[in-house]
NUDO-285064 format. One record per residue (C-alpha): residue in one letter; residue number from 1; x, y, z. Coordinates in Angstrom, 1 decimal, decimal comma, m for minus. Example, Ala and Ser with C-alpha at 12.3 -4.5 7.8 and 13.67 -1.06 7.14 Angstrom:
// residues 2
- A / 1 / 12,3 / m4,5 / 7,8 .
- S / 2 / 13,7 / m1,1 / 7,1 .
This chain:
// residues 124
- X / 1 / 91,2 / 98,9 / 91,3 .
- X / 2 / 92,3 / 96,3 / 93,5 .
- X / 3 / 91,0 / 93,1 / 94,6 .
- X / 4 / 91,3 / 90,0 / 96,1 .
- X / 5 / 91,7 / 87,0 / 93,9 .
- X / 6 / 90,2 / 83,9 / 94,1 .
- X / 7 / 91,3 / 80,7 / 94,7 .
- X / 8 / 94,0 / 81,4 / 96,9 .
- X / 9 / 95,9 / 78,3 / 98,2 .
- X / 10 / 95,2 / 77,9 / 102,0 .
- X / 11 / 97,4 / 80,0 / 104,2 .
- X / 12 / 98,1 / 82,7 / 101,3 .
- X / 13 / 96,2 / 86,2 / 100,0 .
- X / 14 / 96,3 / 87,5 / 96,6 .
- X / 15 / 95,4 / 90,4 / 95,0 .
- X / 16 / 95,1 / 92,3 / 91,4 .
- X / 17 / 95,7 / 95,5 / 90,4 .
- X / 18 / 93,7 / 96,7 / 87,0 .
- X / 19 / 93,4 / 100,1 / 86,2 .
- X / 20 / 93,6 / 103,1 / 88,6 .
- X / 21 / 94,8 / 101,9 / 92,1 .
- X / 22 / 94,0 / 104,0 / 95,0 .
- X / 23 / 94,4 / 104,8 / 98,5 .
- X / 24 / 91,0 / 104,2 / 99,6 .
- X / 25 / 91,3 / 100,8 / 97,9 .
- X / 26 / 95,2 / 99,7 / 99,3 .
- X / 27 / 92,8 / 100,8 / 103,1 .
- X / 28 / 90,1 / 98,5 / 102,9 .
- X / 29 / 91,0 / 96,0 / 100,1 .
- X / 30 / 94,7 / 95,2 / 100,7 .
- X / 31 / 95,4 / 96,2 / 104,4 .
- X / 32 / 93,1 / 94,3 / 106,4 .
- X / 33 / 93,8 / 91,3 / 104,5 .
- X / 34 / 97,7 / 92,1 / 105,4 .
- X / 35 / 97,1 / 92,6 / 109,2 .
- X / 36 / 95,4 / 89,3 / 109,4 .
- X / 37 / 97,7 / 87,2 / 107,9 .
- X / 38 / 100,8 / 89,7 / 110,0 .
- X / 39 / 98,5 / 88,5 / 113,2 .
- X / 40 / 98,1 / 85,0 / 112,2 .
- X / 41 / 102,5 / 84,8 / 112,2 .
- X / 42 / 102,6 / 84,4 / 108,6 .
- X / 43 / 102,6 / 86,5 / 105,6 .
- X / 44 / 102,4 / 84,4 / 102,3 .
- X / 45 / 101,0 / 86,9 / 99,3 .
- X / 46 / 100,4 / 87,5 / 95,5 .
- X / 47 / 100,2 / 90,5 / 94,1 .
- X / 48 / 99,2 / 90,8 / 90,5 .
- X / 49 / 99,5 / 93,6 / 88,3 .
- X / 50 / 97,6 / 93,6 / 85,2 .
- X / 51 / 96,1 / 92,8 / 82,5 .
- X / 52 / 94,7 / 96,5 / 82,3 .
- X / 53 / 96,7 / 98,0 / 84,6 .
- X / 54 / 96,8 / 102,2 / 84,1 .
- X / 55 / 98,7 / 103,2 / 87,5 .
- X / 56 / 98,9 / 103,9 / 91,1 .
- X / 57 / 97,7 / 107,1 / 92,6 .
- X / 58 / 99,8 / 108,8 / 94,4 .
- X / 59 / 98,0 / 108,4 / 97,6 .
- X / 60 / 98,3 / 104,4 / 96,7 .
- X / 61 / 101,8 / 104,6 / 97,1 .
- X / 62 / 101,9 / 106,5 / 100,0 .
- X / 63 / 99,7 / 103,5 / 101,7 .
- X / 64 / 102,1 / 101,0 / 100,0 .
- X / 65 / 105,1 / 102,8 / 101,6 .
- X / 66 / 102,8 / 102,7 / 105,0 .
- X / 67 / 101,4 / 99,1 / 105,2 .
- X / 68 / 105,9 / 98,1 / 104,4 .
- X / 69 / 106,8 / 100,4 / 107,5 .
- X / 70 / 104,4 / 99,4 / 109,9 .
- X / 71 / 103,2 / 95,7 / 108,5 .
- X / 72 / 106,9 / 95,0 / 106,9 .
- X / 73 / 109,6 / 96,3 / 109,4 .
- X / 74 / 107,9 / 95,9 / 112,5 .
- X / 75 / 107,0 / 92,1 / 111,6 .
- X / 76 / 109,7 / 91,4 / 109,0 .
- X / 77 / 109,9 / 87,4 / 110,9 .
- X / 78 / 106,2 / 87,0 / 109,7 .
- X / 79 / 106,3 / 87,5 / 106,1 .
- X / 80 / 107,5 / 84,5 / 104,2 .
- X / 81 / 107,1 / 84,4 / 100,4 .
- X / 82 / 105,1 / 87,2 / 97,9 .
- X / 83 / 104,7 / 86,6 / 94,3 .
- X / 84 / 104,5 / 89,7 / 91,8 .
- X / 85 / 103,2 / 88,9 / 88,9 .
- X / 86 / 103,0 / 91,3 / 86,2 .
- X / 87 / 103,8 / 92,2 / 82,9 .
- X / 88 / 104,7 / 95,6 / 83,1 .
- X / 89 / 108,0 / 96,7 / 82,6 .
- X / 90 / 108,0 / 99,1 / 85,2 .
- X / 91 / 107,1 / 97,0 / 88,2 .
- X / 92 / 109,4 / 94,2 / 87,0 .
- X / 93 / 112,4 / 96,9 / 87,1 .
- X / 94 / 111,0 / 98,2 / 90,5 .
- X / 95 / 110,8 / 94,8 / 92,3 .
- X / 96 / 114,4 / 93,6 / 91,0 .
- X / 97 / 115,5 / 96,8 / 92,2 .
- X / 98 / 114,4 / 96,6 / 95,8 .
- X / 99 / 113,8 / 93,0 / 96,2 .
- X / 100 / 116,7 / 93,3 / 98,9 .
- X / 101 / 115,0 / 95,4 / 101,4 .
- X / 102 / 111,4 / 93,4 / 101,2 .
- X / 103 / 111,1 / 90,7 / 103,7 .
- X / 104 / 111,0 / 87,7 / 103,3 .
- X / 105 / 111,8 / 85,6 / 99,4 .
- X / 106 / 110,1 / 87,6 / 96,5 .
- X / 107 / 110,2 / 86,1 / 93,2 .
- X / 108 / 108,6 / 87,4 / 90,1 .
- X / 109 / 106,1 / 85,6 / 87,7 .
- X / 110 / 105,1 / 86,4 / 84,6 .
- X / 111 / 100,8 / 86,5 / 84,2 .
- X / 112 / 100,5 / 83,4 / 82,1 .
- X / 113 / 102,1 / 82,0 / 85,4 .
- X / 114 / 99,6 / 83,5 / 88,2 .
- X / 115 / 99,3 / 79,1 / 89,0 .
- X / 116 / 102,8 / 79,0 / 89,3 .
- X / 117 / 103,3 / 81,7 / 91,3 .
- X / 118 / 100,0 / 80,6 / 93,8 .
- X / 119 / 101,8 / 77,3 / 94,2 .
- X / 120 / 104,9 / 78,7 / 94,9 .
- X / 121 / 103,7 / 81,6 / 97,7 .
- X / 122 / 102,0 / 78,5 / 99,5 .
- X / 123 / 105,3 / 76,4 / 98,9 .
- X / 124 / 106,4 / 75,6 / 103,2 .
């Protein structure tokens, strides 16, 4: 599942991913939330994976690998900062891996530092 988080600093958007993750979610959970903050000129975001985290369907990636061509590429001057913050090995490995072709800074957090991390995606 994925969600928006709470207590988001202004200007930011944060989600969490627990369990499954699907496509039908990344559609109405993740991407409109995206588009709005690509339209307002600024994309400042936390993504959170875990506690409970199982996996990503495969059609979750494939929207993933969509919102980063059309949202990313195409408006790579408006995204900023995003935060992962996770505890799975697998995602840490993935985001050091291809940190280099996301826009904008990406740092990663650890979970016991999810109020690090907000502070630091709002950080001008």
């Amino acid at each position: 599942m994925v969600e928006a988080l709470e207590e988001m600093l202004p200007g930011t958007i944060g989600f969490r991913a627990s369990g499954r993750v699907t496509a039908d979610e990344y559609r109405e959970v993740l991407l409109p939330a995206v588009k709005a903050a690509v339209e307002s000129g600024e994309v400042r975001m936390l993504f959170a994976v875990g506690p409970g985290f199982e996996r990503f369907e495969p059609g979750a990636l494939v929207q993933d690998s969509k919102i980063g061509l059309t949202l990313g590429i195409s408006h790579w001057q408006s995204w900023k900062r995003t935060a992962v913050v996770t505890d799975v090995d697998w995602v840490e490995h993935s985001v050091r891996m291809f940190t280099w072709l996301a826009p904008g800074d990406v740092k990663l957090f650890d979970l016991d530092d999810l109020d690090e991390a907000k502070a630091w995606v709002a950080e001008v």
